[in-house]
C-alpha positions in Angstrom: 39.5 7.3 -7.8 37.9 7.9 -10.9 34.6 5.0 -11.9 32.1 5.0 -14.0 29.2 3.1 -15.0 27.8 1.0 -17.7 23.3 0.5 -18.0 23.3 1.4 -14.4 19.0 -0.1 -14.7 17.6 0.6 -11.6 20.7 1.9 -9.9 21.9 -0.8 -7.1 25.6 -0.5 -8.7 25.7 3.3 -8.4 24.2 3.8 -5.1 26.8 0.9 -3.8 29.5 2.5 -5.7 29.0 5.7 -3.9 29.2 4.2 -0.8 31.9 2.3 -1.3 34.2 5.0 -2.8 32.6 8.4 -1.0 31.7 9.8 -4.6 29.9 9.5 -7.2 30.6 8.2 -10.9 32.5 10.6 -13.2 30.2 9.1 -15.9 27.5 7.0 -16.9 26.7 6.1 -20.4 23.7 3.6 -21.4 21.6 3.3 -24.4 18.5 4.4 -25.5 14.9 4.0 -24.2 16.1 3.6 -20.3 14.5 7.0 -19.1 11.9 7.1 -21.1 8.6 8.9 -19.2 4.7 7.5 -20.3 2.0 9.4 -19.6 -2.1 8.9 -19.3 -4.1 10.7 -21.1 -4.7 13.2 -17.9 -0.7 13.7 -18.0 0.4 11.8 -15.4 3.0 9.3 -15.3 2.4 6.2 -15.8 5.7 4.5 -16.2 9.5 5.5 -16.4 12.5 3.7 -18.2 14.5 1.7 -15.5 17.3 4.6 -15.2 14.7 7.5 -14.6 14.8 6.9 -10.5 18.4 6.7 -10.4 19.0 9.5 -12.2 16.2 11.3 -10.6 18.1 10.3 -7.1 21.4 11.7 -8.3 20.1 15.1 -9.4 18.4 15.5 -6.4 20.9 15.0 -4.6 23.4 17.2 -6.8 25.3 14.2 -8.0 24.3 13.7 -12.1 27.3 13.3 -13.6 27.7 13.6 -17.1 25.0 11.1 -18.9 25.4 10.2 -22.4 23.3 7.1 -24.2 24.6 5.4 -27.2 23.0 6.4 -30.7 21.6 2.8 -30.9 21.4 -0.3 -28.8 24.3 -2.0 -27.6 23.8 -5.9 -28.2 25.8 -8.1 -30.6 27.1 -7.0 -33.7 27.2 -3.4 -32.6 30.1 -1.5 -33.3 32.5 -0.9 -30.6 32.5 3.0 -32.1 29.2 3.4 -31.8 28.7 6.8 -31.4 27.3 9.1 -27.9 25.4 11.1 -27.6 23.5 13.6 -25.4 20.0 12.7 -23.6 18.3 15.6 -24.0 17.5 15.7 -19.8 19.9 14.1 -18.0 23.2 14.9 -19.9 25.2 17.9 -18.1 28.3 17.7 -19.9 30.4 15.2 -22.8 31.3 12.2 -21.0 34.9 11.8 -20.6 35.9 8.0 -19.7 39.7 8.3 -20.2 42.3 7.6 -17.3 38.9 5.5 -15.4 39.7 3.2 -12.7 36.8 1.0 -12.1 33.5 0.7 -14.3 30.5 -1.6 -13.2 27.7 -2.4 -16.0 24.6 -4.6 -15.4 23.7 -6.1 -18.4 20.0 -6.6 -19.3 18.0 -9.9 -20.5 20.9 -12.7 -19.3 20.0 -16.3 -20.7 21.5 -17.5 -17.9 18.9 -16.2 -15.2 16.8 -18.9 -13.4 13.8 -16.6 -14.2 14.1 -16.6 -17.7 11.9 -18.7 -19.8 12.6 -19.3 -23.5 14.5 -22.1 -25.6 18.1 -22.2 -25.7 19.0 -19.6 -28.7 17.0 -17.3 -27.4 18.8 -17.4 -23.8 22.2 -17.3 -25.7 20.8 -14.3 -27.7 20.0 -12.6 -24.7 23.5 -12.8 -22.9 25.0 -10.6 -26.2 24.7 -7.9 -23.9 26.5 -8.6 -21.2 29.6 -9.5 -23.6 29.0 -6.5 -25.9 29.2 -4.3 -22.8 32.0 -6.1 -21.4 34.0 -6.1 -24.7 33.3 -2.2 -24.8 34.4 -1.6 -21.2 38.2 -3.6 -21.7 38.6 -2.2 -25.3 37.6 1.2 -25.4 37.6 2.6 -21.8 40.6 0.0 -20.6 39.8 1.1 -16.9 42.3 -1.0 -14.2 39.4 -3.3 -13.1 35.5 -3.6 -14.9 33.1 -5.5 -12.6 29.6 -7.2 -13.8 26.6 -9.0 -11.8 25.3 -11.9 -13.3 22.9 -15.0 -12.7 24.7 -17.5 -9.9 24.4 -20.1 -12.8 27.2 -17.9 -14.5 29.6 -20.1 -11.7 28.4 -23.3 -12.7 28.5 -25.6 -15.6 25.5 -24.0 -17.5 27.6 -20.9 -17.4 30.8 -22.3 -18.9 30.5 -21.5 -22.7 29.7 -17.8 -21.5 32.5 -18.0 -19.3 34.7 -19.4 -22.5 33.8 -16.1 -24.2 34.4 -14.1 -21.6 38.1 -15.4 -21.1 38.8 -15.1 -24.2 37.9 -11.5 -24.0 40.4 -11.0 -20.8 42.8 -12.6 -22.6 42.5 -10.6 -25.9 42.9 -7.7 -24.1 45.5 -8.3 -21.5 42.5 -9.2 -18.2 42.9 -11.6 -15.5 39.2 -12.6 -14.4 37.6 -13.7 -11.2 33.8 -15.3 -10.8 32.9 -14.2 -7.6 29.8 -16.2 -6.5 28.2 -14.7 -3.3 24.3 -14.4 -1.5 22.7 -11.2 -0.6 22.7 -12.3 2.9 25.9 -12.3 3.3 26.3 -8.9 3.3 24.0 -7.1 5.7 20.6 -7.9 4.3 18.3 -10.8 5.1 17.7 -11.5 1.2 18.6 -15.1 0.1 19.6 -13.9 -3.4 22.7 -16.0 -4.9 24.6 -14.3 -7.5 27.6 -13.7 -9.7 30.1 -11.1 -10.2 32.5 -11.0 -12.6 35.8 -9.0 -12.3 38.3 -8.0 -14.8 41.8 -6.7 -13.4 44.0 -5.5 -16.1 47.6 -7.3 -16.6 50.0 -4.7 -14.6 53.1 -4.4 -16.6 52.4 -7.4 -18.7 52.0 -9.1 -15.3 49.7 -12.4 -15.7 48.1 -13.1 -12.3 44.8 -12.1 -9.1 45.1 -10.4 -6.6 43.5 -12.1 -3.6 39.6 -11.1 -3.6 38.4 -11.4 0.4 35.1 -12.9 2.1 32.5 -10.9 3.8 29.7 -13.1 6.6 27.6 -10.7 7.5 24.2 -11.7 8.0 21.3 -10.0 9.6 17.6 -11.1 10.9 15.1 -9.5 9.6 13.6 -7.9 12.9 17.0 -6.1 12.9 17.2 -5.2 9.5 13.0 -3.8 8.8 14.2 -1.8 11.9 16.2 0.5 9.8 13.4 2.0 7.7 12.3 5.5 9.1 9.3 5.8 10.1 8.4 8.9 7.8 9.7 6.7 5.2 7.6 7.0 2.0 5.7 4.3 -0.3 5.1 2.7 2.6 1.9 1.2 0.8 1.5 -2.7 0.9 1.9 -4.5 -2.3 -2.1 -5.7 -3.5 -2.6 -9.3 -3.6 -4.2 -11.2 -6.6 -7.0 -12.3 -6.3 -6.6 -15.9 -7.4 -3.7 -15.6 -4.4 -6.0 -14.3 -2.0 -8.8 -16.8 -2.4 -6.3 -19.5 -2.2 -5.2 -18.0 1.2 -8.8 -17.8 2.4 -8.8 -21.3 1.8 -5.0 -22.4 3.5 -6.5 -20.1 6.5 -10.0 -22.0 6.9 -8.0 -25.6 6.9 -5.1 -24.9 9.1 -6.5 -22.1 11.0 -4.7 -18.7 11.8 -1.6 -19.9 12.9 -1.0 -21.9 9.8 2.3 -21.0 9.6 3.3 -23.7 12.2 1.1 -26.0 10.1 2.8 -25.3 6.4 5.7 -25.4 5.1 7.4 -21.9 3.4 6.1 -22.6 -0.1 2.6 -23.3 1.1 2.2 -25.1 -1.9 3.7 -27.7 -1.2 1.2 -28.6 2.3 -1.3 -28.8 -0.7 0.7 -31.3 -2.8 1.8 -33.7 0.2 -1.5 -34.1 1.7 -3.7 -34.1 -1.4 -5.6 -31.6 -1.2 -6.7 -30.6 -4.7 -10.2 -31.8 -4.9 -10.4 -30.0 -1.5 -9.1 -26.4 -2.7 -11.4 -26.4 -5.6 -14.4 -27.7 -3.7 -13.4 -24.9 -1.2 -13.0 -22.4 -4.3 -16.3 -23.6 -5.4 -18.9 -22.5 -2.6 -16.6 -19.3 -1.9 -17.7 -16.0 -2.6 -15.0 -15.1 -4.9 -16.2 -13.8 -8.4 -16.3 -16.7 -11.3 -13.1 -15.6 -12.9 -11.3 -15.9 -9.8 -12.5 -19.2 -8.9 -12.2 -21.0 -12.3 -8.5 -19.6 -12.3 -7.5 -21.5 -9.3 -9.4 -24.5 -9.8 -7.9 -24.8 -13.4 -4.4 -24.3 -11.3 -5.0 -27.2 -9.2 -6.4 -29.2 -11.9 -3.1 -28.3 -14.1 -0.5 -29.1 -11.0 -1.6 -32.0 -10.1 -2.0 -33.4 -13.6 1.8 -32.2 -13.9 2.4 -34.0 -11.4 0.5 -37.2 -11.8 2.8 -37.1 -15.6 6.0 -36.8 -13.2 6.6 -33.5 -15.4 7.4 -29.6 -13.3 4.4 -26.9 -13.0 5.0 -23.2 -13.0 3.1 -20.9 -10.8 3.2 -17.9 -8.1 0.8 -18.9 -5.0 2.3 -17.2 -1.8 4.9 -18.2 0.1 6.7 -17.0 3.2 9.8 -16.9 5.4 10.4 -16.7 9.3 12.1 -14.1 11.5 15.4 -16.2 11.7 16.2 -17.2 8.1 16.8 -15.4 4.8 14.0 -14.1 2.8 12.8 -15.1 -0.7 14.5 -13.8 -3.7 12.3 -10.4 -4.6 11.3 -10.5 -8.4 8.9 -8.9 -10.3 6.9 -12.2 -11.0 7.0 -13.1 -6.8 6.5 -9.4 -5.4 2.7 -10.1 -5.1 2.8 -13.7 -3.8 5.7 -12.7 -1.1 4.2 -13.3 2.4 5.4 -10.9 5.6 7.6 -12.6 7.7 5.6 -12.0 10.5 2.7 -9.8 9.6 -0.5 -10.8 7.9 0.2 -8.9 4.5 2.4 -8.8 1.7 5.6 -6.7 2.2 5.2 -2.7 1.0 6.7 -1.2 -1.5 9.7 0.7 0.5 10.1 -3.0 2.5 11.1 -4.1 -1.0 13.3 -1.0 -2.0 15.1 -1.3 1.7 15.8 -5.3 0.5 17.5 -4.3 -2.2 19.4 -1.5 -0.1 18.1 1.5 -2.3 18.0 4.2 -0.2 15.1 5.6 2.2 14.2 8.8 -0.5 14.5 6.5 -3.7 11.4 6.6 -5.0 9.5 4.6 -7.7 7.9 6.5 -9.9 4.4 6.4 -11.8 1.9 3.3 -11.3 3.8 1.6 -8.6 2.2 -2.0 -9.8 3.7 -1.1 -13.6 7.0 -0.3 -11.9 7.2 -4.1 -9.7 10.2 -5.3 -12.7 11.9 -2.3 -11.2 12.4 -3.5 -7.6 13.7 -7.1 -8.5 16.0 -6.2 -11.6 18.4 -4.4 -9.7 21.9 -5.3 -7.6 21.6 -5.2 -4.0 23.1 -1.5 -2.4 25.1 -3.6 0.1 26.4 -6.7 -2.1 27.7 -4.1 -5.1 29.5 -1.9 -2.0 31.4 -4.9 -0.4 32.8 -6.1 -4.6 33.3 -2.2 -5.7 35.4 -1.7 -2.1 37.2 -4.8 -3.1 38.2 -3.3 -6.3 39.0 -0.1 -5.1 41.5 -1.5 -2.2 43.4 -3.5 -5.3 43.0 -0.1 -7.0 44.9 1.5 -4.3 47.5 -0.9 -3.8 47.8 -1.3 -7.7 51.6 -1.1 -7.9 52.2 -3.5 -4.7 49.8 -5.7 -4.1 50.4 -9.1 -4.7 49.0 -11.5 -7.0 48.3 -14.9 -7.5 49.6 -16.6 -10.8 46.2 -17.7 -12.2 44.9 -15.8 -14.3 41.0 -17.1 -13.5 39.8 -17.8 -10.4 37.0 -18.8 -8.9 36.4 -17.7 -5.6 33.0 -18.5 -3.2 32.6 -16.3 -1.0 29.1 -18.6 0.7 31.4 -21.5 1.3 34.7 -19.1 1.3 36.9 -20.5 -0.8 39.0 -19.8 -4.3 40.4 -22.2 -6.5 42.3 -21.5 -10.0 40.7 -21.9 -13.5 39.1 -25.3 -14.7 40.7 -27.6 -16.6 
């Protein structure tokens, strides 16, 4: 079965791919600026484009396939001819995407990502990327089924003018689509990470219609699931701690004691809000021995909150929060990596807990200033989520010629509440 990938990023897509059809891509095209290396002034490497690791993995492992990058960005208005051409040290031979079955993309910037803060045009600017790629995927390499992850809003209402666009694509090029909306920990992780796929299967014969997409409920705890990191593991080093965070844990420790974890609720914050306790965390911050900065940046966060608050408006911020043993972790982003409490342990989570949450494997490694290289960890598909849609594709693959179809041409199928209804109306 021939596949190939689109802006692999970080790599979750390719490593899942691999395990879910035993081999790895033909091809992998991208565009510029993804493995650029930046260096200090003593010559070491201070950070890498998002595709450096990945690629870095595959060589390693003897598994680059041919690498080509486009000669210029591919976001709207961008020719669908835009031409390849060779990175100059990751390309092996031309990339050939003809006769491809499958090809996955992750598209960068979406406007539809909860963590994405900007006015409306600018979030509608940003999802270009993700139809560019997908236009370029059905037109020019045609492959039997082209698969995309996307924001779980994607599912919803907010997502439905991107979703007009991107029906209008299928249909313009002879596609059937299905949103597949699913959560990390459903599949063999302990992540609570909601997302959507997106999953083109070409017309067979002129044949309108989905084949049946199926559910996976697999969940894990996470005793069982940090269990599976080696021991000899490395970047095994714990994530640092702000210090604003860490004086505003000094202070949730001296009210509620050591055990405040039976005291608080998950997003600690919140103990704060429902009792009041403001004027008592800057007071606290106040007569603590905590540098000036520090303390005038949390008392100016409690001061901002609660006036928020008191105008019945939200408040943004990133003060720690935590999870227990027995239910699903926090989404890991770049902007919550250093607020994300252990589950059991007194510490943030280390750098390879992270990696192993998103599935990358054991000898991935990040490279350069790990605390530069945080946006690398949480903008990537999780190993074990991209295997169970890619193995999905690949058993309609398989059973192209026989296997049997619904009449809709969209669906919608859940795979957190399992179920799949047709196209809206």
């Amino acid at each position: 079965m021939k596949w190939g990938v689109i802006q692999p990023l970080t790599g979750g897509v390719v490593v899942g791919g691999i395990d879910a059809l035993n081999t790895p891509p033909s091809w992998i095209i991208s565009y510029p600026g993804l493995t650029e290396v930046k260096h200090n002034k003593q010559g070491d490497i201070t950070t890498v484009g998002n595709e450096y690791g990945i690629l870095k993995w595959l060589k390693d492992h003897n598994q680059l396939p041919p690498y080509q990058v486009f000669n210029k960005k591919p976001f709207q208005n961008t020719d669908l001819n835009v031409e390849l051409i060779d990175d100059p040290v990751w390309s092996t031979s031309p990339v050939d995407y003809s006769d491809t079955d499958i090809v996955i993309s992750v598209p960068v910037c979406s406007g539809l990502s909860g963590a994405t803060i900007a006015p409306q045009d600018t979030k509608d600017e940003r999802n270009c990327n993700m139809i560019w790629n997908a236009e370029f995927a059905l037109a020019k390499v045609s492959p039997k089924v082209y698969i995309f992850e996307n924001a779980p809003a994607l599912f919803t209402g907010k997502g439905s003018q991107v979703r007009s666009q991107l029906n209008d694509l299928g249909s313009k090029y002879g596609y059937s689509v299905v949103y597949y909306k699913t959560d990390t920990c459903l599949h063999d992780n302990c992540q609570k990470r909601p997302r959507t796929f997106v999953i083109f299967i070409k017309h067979r014969n002129g044949e309108i219609g989905t084949p049946v997409f199926r559910f996976e409920n697999k969940p894990v705890d996470a005793e069982t699931f940090f269990s599976r990191i080696p021991s000899n593991a490395s970047q095994q080093v714990t994530v640092k701690m702000p210090p604003i965070n860490a004086l505003f844990m000094e202070y949730i420790h001296n009210k509620f004691g050591n055990d405040y974890r039976s005291h608080v609720q998950q997003w600690i914050l919140d103990s704060v809000i429902n009792n009041n306790l403001f004027d008592d965390v800057c007071k606290y911050a106040a007569n603590s021995n905590a540098d000036k900065k520090t303390i005038d940046s949390l008392v100016h966060l409690m001061q901002h909150i609660k006036h928020k608050l008191e105008l019945g408006k939200g408040y943004y911020c990133l003060l720690p929060s935590f999870s227990r043993a027995d239910k699903p972790l926090p989404v890991v982003m770049f902007k919550t990596i250093p607020s994300l409490l252990h589950y059991k342990e007194e510490r943030l989570y280390t750098i390879r807990e992270l990696l192993h949450e998103m599935g990358m494997p054991h000898d991935y490694e990040l490279q350069g200033n790990i605390e530069a290289n945080y946006a690398k960890i949480g903008q990537n598909v999780p190993v074990r989520t991209a295997q169970w849609i890619i193995s999905e594709a690949a058993r309609i693959v398989s059973s192209w010629d026989s296997i049997e179809r619904n009449n809709p041409d969209i669906m919608f199928v859940d795979n957190t509440k399992q179920t799949a209804v047709a196209r809206e109306s």
